[in-house]
C-alpha positions as CSV (number, residue, x, y, z in Angstrom):
1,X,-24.4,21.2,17.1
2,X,-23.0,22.5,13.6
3,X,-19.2,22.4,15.1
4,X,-20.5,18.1,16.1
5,X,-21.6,17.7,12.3
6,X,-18.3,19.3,11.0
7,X,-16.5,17.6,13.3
8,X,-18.1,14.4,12.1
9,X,-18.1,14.7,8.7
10,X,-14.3,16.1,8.5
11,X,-12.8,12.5,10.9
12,X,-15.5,10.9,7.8
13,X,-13.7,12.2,5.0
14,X,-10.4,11.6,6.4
15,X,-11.1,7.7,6.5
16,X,-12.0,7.8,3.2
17,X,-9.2,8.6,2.3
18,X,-6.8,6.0,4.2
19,X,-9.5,3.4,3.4
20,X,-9.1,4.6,-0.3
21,X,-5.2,3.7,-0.4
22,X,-5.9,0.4,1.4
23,X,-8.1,-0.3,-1.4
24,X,-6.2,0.4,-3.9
25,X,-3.0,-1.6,-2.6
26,X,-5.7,-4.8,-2.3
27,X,-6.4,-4.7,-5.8
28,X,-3.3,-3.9,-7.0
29,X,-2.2,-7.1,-5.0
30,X,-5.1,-9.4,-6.3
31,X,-4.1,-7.9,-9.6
32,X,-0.3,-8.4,-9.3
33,X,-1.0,-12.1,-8.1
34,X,-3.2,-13.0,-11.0
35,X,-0.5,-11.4,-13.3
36,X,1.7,-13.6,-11.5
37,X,0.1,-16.8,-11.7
38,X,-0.8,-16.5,-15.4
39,X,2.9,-14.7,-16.1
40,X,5.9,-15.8,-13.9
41,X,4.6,-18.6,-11.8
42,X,5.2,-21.3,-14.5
43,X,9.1,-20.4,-14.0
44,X,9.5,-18.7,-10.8
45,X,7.0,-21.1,-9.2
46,X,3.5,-20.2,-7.4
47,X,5.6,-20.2,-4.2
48,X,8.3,-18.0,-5.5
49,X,11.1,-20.9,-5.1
50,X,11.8,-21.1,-8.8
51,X,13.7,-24.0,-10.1
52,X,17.4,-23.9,-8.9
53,X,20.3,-23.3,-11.2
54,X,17.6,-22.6,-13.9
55,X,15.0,-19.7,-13.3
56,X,15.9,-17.6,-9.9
57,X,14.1,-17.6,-6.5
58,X,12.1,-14.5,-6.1
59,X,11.6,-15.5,-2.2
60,X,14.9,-13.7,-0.3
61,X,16.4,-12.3,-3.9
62,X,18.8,-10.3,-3.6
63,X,17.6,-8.1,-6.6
64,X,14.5,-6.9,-4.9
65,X,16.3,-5.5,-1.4
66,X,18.1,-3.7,-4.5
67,X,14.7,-1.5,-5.7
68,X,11.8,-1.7,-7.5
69,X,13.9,0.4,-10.4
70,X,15.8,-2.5,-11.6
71,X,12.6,-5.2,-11.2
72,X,10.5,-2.8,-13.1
73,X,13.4,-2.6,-15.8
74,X,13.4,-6.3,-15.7
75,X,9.7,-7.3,-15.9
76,X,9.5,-4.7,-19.0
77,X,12.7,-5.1,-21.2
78,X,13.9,-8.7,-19.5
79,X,17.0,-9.8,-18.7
80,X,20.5,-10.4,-20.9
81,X,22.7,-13.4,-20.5
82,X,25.1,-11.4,-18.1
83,X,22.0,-11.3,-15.3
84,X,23.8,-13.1,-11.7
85,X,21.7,-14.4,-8.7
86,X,24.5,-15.3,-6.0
87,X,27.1,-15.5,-8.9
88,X,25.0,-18.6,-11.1
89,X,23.8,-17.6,-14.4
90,X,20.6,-18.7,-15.5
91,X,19.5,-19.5,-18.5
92,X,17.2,-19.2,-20.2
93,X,16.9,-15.3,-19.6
94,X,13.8,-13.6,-19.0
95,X,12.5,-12.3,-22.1
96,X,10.6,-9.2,-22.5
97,X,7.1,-8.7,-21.7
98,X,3.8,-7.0,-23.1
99,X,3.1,-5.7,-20.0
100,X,1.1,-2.4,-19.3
101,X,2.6,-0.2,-16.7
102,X,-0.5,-1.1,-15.0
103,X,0.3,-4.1,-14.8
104,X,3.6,-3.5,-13.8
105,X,2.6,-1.4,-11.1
106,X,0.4,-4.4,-10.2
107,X,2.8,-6.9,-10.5
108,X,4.9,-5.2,-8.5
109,X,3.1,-4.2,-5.8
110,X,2.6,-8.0,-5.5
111,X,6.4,-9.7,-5.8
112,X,7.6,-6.6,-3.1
113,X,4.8,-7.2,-0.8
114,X,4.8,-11.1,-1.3
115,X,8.4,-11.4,-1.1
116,X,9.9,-8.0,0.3
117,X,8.5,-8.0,3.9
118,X,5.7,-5.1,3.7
119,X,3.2,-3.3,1.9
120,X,4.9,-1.5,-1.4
121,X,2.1,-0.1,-3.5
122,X,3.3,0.7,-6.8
123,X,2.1,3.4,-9.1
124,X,1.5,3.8,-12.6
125,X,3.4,7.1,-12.9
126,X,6.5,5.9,-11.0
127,X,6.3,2.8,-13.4
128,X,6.2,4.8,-16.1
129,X,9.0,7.2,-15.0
130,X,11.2,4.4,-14.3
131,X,10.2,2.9,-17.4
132,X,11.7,6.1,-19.4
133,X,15.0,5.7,-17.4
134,X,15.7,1.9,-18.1
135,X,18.3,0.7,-20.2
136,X,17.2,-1.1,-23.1
């Protein structure tokens, strides 16, 4: 009977756990898509289409098959008037944001997961790495 209760209380613990990172990824996507919406969506569009020739598609970007490294540089320090998408310029360039690396991580987590076929939770300590590593 004590083995059944261990037994039961271990496979109990264990879904804690996988229903903890589930979770997390839901808020960090209803958090990413509020940052979104409030943020980005006036130029990139709620749908992600953006406005052609001016501000770039996120939906099929070629930037985002590229990493989250250089989108993480970009949402922080935004972009300079070199930046391509499928050799147009755009302009105006991003500008820089006042964004928290939590809501980077959030952000994130939304535009790969919206856009980037799958599930990419972002953390705040890979954010913040990356952060550290980007070229101002």
């Amino acid at each position: 009977m004590n083995k059944l209760i261990i037994l039961l209380f271990a496979v109990a613990i264990s879904s804690c756990n996988v229903n903890s990172e589930n979770i997390k990824f839901e808020k960090y996507f209803v958090s990413g898509e509020r940052i979104y919406e409030k943020k980005c969506s006036n130029c990139h569009q709620k749908d992600g289409s953006g406005f052609k020739g001016l501000y770039p598609s996120l939906n099929q970007n070629k930037l985002l098959s590229l990493g989250k490294e250089q989108v993480i540089c970009l949402l922080k320090f935004g972009s300079n008037p070199t930046s391509t998408e499928n050799s147009s310029r755009f302009n105006p360039v991003m500008p820089p944001s006042d964004l928290s690396s939590l809501e980077i991580a959030q952000l994130t987590t939304y535009i790969f997961s919206k856009w980037n076929n799958g599930e990419n939770l972002m953390n705040v300590k890979e954010v913040n790495s990356i952060l550290s590593k980007c070229k101002k």
